[in-house]
C-alpha positions as CSV (number, residue, x, y, z in Angstrom):
1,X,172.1,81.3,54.1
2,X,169.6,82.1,51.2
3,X,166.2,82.6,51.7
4,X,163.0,82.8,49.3
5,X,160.0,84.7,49.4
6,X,157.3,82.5,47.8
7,X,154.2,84.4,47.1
8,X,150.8,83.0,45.8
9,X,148.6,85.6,43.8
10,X,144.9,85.7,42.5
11,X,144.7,88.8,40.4
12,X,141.2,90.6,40.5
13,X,142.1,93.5,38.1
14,X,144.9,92.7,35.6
15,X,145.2,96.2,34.8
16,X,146.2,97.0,38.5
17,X,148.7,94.5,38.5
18,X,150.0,94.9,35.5
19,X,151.6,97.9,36.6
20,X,153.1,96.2,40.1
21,X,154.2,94.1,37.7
22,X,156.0,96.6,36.0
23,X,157.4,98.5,39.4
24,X,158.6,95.3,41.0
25,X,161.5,94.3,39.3
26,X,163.7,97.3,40.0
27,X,162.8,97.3,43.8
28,X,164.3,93.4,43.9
29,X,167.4,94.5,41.9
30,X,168.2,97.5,44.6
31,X,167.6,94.8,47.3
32,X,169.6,91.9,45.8
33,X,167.0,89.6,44.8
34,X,165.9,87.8,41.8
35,X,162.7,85.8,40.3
36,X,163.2,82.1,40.4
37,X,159.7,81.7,39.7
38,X,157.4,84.0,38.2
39,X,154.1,83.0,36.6
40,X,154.1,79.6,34.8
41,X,152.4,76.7,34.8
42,X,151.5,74.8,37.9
43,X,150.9,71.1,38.2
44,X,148.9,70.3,41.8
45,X,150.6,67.1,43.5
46,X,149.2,66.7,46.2
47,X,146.5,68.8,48.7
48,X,143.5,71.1,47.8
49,X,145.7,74.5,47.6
50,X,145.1,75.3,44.3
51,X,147.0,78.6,43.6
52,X,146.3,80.7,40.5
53,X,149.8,82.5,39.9
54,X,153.0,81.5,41.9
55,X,156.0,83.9,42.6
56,X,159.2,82.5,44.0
57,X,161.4,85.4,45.0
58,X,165.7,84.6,46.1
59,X,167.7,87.1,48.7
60,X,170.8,86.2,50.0
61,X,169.5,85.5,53.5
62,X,166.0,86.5,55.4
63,X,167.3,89.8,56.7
64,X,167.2,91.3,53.5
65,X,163.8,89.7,52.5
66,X,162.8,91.7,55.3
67,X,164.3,94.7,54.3
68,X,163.4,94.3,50.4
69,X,159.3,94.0,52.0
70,X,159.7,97.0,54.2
71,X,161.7,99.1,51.7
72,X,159.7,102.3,50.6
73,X,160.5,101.7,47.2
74,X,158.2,97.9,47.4
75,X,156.0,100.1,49.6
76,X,155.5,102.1,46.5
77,X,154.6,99.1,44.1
78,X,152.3,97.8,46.8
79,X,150.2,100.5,46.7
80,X,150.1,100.3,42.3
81,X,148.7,96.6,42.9
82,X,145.8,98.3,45.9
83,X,142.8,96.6,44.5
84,X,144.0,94.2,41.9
85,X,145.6,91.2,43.8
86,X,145.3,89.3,46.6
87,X,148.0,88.0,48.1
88,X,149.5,85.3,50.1
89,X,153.1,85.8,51.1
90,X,155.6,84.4,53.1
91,X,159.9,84.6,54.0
92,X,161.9,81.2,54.3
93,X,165.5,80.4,55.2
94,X,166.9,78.3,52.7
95,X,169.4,75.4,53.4
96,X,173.6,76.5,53.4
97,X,174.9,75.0,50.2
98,X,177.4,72.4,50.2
């Protein structure tokens, strides 16, 4: 079953990010996931949450979510972002297919 790491992001210092940015991509490739969602505009529906930057992450199922957030190489582009993000982030199991 697949499952999505949705993330919601207000950047403090773009440098900072800018080079998590940068590291991230390789650590979701070694752990099988992808961006779905990565930036772009936002229209607010319904509620007060009104997030600044959204980041919808894919794995094939929650295990290795869990695995991609713990590995040391994500461990590593955390601490690029120390400092220049806050961060909201949370691991959902997605719905079998068919």
């Amino acid at each position: 079953m697949p499952a999505y790491v949705i993330v919601d992001i207000d950047v403090t210092d773009p440098e900072r990010y800018e080079q998590y940015k940068a590291a991230t991509p390789a650590t979701l490739a070694a752990a099988g996931g992808r961006f779905l969602v990565r930036g772009g505009g936002i229209t607010i529906l319904e509620g007060d949450w009104q997030p600044s930057r959204l980041v919808v992450l894919e794995f094939e199922n929650l295990a290795a979510a869990e695995r991609w957030y713990e590995s040391a190489a994500y461990q590593a582009a955390k601490k690029l972002r120390e400092g220049g993000a806050r961060m909201r982030m949370v691991a959902v199991q997605g719905l079998e297919s068919g």
